[in-house]
DOMI-270323 format. One line per field, with one value per residue (C-alpha): residue number from 1; z, x, y negated. Coordinates in pm, 1 decimal, always signed. Each point is the difference from the previous one (the first is absolute). Layout:
# DOMI-270323
num	c(NUM,...)
Z	c(Z,...)
X	c(X,...)
Y	c(Y,...)
//
This chain:
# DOMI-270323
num	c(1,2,3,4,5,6,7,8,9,10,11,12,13,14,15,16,17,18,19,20,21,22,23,24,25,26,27,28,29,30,31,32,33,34,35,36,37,38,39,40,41,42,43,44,45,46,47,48,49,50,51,52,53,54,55,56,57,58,59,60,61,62,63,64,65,66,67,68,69,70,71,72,73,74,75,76,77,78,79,80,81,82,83,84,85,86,87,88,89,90,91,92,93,94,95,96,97,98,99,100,101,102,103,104,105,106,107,108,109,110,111,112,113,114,115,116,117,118,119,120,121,122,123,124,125,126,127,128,129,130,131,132,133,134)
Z	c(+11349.9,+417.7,-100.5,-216.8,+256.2,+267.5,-255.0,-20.3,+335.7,+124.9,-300.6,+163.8,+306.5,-119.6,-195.3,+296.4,+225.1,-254.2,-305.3,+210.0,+114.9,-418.3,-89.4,+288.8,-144.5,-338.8,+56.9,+164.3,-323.2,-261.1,+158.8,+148.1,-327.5,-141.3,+228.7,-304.6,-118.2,+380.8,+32.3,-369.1,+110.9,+353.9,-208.6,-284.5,+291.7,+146.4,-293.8,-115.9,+335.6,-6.8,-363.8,+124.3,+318.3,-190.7,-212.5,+240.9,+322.8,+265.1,+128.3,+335.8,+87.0,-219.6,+125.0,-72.6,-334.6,-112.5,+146.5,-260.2,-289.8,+98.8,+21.7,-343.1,-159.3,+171.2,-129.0,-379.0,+29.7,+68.7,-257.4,-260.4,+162.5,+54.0,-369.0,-4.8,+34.1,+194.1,+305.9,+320.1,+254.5,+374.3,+178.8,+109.4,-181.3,-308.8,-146.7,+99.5,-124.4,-353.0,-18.5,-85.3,+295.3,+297.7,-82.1,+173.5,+301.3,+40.2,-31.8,+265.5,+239.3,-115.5,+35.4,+365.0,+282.2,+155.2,-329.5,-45.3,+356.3,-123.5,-269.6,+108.0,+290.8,-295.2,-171.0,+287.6,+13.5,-344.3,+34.7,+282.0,-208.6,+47.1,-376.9,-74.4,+27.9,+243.5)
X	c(+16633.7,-28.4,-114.0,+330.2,+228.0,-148.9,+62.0,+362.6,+54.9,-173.6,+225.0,+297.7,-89.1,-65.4,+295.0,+211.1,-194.2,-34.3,+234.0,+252.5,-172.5,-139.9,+367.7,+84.1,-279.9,+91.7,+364.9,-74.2,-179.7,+236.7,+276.0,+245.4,+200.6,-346.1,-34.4,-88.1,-301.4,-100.3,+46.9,-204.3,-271.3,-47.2,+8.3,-241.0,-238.3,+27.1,-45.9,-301.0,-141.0,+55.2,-179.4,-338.6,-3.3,-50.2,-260.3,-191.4,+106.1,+191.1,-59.7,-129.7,+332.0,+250.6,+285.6,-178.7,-71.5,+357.0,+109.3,-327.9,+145.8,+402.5,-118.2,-186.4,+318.6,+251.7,-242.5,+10.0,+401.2,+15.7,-194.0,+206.3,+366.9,-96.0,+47.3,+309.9,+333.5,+238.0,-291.0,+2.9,-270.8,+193.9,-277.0,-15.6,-378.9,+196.9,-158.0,-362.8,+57.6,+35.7,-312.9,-324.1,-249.6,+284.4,+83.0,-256.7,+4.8,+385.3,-50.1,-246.3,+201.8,+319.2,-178.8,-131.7,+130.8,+192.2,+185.1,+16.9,+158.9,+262.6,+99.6,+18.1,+254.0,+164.0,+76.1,+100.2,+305.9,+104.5,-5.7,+205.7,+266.1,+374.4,+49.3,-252.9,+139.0,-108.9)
Y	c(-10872.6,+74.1,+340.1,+60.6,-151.9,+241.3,+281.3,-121.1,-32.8,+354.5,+196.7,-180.7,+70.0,+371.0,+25.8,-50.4,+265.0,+266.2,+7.3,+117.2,+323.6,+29.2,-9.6,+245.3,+274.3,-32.8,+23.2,+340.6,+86.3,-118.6,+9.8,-261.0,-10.0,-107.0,-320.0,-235.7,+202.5,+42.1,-426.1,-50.7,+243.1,-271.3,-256.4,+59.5,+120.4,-398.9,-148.3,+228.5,-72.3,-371.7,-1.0,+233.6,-188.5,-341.9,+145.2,+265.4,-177.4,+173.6,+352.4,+76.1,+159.8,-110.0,+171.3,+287.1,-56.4,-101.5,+358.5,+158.3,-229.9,+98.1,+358.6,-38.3,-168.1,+259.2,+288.1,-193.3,+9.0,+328.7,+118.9,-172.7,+125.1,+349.9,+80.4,-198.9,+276.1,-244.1,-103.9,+202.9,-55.0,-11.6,+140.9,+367.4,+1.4,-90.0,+311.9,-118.8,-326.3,+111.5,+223.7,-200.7,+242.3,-27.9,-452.9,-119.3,+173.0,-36.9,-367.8,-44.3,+200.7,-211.0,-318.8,+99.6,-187.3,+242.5,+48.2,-385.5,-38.7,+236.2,-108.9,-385.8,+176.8,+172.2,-291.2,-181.4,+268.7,-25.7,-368.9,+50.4,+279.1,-130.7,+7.6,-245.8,-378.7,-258.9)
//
């Protein structure tokens, strides 16, 4: 039961840290107008880690495994909406991110940290957009 509660308490504690910058990366991906999808992605990664973590115990360096898993998930999305007619990837690799040899190595360059930093900045100014309500 300890070993559960410290689960809990380290994917709150992560949750607060990182989901924020997950959201921010995938929201460059997807799009803004794709925020849900960007929000389900974070938090099917959580709950998948919350369920291995009981069973396999916790990763040396969790936060890096919930960006793997968000990655994995983000990379599982995308191959689902690329054959759909009305989904537009936002990202200016939009191109790469449909072909199967160039995915991968467009997702590892979006999910570095000098992409991540940008993108949490990014967000910050759309957050910030007069249109948006309080």
């Amino acid at each position: 039961m300890s070993n559960d509660f410290s689960i809990n308490k380290l994917t709150d504690n992560l949750f607060r840290h990182e989901s924020g910058k997950m959201v921010s990366v995938l929201c460059s991906i997807f799009g803004i107008h794709h925020l849900e999808l960007a929000e389900d992605v974070v938090q099917q990664t959580f709950l998948h880690a919350i369920n291995i973590w009981k069973l396999k115990g916790i990763p040396d360096n969790p936060s890096a495994w919930l960006y793997r898993v968000a990655k994995n998930k983000a990379i599982d999305a995308i191959r689902k909406l690329k054959h759909s007619t009305h989904f537009d990837f936002d990202t200016d690799d939009k191109k790469l991110l449909n072909s199967e040899y160039t995915i991968l190595p467009v997702m590892e360059k979006l999910w570095s940290d000098a992409y991540i930093k940008d993108d949490v900045l990014r967000m910050m100014y759309v957050c910030c957009h007069p249109v948006i309500s309080p």
